[in-house]
GUMI-356545 format. One record per atom (N, C-alpha, C, O): residue number from 1; atom name; x, y, z. Coordinates in steps of 0.2 Angstrom, whole numbers, always signed. Layout:
<pts>
+------+-------+-------+-------+-------+
: rovo : torgu :    px :    py :    pz :
+------+-------+-------+-------+-------+
:  NUM :    CA :     X :     Y :     Z :
...
+------+-------+-------+-------+-------+
</pts>
This chain:
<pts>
+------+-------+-------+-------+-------+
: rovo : torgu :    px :    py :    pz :
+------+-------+-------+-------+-------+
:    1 :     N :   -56 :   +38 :    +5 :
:    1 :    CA :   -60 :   +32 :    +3 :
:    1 :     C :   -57 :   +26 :    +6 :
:    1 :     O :   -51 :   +25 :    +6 :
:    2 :     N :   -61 :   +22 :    +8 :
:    2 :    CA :   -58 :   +16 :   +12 :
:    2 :     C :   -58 :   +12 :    +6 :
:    2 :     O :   -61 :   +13 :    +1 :
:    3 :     N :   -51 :    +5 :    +7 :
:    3 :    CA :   -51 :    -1 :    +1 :
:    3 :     C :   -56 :    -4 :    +0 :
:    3 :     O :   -57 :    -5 :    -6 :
:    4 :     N :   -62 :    -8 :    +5 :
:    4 :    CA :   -66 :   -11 :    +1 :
:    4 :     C :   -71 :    -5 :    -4 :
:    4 :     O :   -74 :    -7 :    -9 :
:    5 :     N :   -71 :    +1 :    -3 :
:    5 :    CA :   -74 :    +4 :    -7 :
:    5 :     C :   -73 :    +6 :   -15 :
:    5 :     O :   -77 :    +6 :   -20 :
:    6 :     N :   -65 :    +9 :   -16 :
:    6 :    CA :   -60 :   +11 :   -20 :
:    6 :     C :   -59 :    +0 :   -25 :
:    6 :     O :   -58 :    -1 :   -31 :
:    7 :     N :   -59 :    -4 :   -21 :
:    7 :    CA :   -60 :   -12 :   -24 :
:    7 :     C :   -66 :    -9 :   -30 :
:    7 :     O :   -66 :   -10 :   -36 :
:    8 :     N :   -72 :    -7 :   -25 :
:    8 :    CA :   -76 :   -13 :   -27 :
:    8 :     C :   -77 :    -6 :   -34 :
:    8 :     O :   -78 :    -8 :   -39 :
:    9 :     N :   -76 :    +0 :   -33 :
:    9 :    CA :   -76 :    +5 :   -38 :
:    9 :     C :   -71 :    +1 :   -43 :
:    9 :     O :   -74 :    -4 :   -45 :
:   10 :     N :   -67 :    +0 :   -44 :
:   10 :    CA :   -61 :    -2 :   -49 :
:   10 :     C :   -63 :    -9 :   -54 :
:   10 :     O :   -63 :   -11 :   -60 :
:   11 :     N :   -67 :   -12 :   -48 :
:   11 :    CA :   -69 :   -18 :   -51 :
:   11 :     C :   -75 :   -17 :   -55 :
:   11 :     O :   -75 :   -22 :   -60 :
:   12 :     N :   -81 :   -10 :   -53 :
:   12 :    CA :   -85 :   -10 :   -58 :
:   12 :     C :   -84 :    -7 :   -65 :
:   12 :     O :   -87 :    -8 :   -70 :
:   13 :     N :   -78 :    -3 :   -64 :
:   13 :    CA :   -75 :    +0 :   -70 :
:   13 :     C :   -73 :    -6 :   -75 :
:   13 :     O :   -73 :    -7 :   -81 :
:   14 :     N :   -71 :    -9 :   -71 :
:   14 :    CA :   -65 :   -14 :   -77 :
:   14 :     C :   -72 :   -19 :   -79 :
:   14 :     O :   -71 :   -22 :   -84 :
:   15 :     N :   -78 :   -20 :   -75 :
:   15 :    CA :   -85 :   -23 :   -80 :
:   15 :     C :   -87 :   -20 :   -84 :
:   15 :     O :   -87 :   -21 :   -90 :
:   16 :     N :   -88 :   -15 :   -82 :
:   16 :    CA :   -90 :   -10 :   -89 :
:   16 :     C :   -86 :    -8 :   -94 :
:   16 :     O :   -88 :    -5 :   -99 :
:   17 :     N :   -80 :    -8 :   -93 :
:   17 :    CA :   -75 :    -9 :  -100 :
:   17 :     C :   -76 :   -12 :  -104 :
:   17 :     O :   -77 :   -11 :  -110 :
:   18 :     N :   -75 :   -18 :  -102 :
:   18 :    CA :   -78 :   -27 :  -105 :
:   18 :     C :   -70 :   -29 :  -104 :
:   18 :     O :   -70 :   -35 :  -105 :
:   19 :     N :   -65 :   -27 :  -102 :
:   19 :    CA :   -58 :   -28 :  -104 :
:   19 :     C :   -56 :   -33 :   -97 :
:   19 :     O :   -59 :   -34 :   -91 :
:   20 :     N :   -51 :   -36 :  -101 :
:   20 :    CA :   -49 :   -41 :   -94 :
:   20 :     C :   -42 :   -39 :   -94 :
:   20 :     O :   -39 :   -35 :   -98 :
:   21 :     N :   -40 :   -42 :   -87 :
:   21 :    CA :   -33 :   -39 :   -84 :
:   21 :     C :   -26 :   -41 :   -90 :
:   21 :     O :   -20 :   -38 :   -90 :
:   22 :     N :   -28 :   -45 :   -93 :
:   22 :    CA :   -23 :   -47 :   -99 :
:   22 :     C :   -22 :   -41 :  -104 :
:   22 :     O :   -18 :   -37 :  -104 :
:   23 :     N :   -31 :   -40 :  -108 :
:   23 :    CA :   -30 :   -33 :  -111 :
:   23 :     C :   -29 :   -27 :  -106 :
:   23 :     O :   -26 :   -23 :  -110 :
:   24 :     N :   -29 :   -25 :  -100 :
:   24 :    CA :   -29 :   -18 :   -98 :
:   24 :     C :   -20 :   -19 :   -98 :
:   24 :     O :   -17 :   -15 :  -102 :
:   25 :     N :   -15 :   -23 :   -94 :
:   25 :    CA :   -10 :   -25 :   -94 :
:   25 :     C :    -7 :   -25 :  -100 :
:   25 :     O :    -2 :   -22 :  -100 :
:   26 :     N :    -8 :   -28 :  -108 :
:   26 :    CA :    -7 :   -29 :  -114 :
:   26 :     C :    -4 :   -18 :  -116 :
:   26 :     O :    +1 :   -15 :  -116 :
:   27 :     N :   -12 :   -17 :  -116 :
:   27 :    CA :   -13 :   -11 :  -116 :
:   27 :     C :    -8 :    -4 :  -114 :
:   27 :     O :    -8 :    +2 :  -117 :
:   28 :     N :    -6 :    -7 :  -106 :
:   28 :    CA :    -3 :    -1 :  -102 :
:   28 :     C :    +4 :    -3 :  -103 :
:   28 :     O :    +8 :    +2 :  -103 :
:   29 :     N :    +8 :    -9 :  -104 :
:   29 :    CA :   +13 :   -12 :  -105 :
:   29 :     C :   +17 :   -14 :   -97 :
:   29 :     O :   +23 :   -14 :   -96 :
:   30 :     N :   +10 :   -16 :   -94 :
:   30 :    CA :   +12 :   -18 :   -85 :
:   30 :     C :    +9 :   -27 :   -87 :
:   30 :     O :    +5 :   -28 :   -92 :
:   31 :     N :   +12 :   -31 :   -83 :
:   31 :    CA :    +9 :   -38 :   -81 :
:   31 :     C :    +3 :   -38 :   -80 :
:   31 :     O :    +2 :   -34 :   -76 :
:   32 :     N :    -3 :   -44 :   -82 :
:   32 :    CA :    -8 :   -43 :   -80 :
:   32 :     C :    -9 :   -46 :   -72 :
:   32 :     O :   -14 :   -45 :   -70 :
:   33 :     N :    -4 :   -49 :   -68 :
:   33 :    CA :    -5 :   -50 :   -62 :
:   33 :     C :    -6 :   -43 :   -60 :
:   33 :     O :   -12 :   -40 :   -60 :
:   34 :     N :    +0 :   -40 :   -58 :
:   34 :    CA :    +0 :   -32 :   -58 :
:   34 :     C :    -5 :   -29 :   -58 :
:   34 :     O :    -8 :   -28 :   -53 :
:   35 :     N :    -9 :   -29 :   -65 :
:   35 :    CA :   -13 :   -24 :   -64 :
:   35 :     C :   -21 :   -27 :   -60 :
:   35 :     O :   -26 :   -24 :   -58 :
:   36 :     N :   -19 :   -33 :   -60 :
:   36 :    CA :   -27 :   -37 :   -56 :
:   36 :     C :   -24 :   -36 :   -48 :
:   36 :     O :   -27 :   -37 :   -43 :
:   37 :     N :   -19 :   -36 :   -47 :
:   37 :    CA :   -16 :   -34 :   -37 :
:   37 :     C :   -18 :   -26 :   -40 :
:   37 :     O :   -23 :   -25 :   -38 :
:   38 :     N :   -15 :   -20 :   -43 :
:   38 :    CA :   -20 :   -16 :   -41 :
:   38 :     C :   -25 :   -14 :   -38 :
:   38 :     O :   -27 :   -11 :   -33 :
:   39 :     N :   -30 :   -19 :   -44 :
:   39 :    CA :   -38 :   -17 :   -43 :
:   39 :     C :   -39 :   -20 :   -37 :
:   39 :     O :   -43 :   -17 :   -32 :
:   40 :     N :   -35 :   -26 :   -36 :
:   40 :    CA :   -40 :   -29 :   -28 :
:   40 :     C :   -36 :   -25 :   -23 :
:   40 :     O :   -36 :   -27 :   -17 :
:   41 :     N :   -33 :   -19 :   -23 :
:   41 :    CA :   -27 :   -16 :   -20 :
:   41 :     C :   -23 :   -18 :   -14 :
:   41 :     O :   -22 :   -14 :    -9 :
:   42 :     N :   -20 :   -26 :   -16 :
:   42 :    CA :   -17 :   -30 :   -15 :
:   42 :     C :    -9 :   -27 :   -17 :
:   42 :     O :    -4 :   -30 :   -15 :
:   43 :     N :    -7 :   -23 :   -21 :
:   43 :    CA :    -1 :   -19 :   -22 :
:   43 :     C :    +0 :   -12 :   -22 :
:   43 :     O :    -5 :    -9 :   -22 :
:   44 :     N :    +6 :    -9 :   -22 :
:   44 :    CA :    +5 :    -3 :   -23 :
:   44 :     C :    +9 :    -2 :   -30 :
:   44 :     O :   +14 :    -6 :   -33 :
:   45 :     N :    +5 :    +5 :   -33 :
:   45 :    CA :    +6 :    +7 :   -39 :
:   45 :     C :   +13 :   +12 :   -37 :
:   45 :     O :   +14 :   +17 :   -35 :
:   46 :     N :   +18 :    +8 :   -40 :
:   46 :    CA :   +25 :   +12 :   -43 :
:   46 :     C :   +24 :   +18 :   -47 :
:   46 :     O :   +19 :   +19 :   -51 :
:   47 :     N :   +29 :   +24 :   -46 :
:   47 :    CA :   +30 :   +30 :   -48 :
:   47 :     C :   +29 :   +27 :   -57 :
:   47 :     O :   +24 :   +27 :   -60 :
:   48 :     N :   +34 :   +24 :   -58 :
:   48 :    CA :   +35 :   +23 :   -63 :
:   48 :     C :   +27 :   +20 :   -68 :
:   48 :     O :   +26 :   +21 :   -73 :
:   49 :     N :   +23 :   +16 :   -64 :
:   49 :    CA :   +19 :   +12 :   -68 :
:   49 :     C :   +13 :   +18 :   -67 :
:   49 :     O :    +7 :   +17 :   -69 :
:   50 :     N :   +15 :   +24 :   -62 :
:   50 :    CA :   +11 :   +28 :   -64 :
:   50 :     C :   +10 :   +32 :   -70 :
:   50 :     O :    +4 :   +34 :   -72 :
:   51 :     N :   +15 :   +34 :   -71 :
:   51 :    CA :   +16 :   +37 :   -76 :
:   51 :     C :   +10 :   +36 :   -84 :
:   51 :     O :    +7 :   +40 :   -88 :
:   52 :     N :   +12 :   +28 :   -83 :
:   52 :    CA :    +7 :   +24 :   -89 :
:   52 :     C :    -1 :   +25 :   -91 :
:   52 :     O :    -5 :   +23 :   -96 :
:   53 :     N :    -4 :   +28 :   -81 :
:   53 :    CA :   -10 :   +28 :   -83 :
:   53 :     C :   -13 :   +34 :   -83 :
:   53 :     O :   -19 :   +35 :   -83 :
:   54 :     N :    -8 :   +40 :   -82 :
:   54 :    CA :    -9 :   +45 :   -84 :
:   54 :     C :   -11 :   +47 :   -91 :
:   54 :     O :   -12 :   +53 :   -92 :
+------+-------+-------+-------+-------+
</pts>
């Protein structure tokens, strides 16, 4: 899957949640920057902060 496509997927997930990067980060116990550089896959996902969305 290329990035602009896996973006634009994550990004419609997270509209159709209704949830904002504060609640999914609040939620997961990650920083909401963090989790909004995932979605734009602007970082990478650590071992450990894998764990959390499993």
């Amino acid at each position: 899957m290329k990035k602009k496509e896996l973006v634009t997927k994550l990004l419609a997930a997270r509209k159709d949640s209704g949830k904002t990067y504060d609640e999914l980060g609040e939620g997961l116990g990650l920083c909401n920057v963090y989790i909004a550089q995932l979605f734009h896959a602007q970082a990478q996902l650590k071992p450990e902060s894998e764990a959390k969305l499993v």
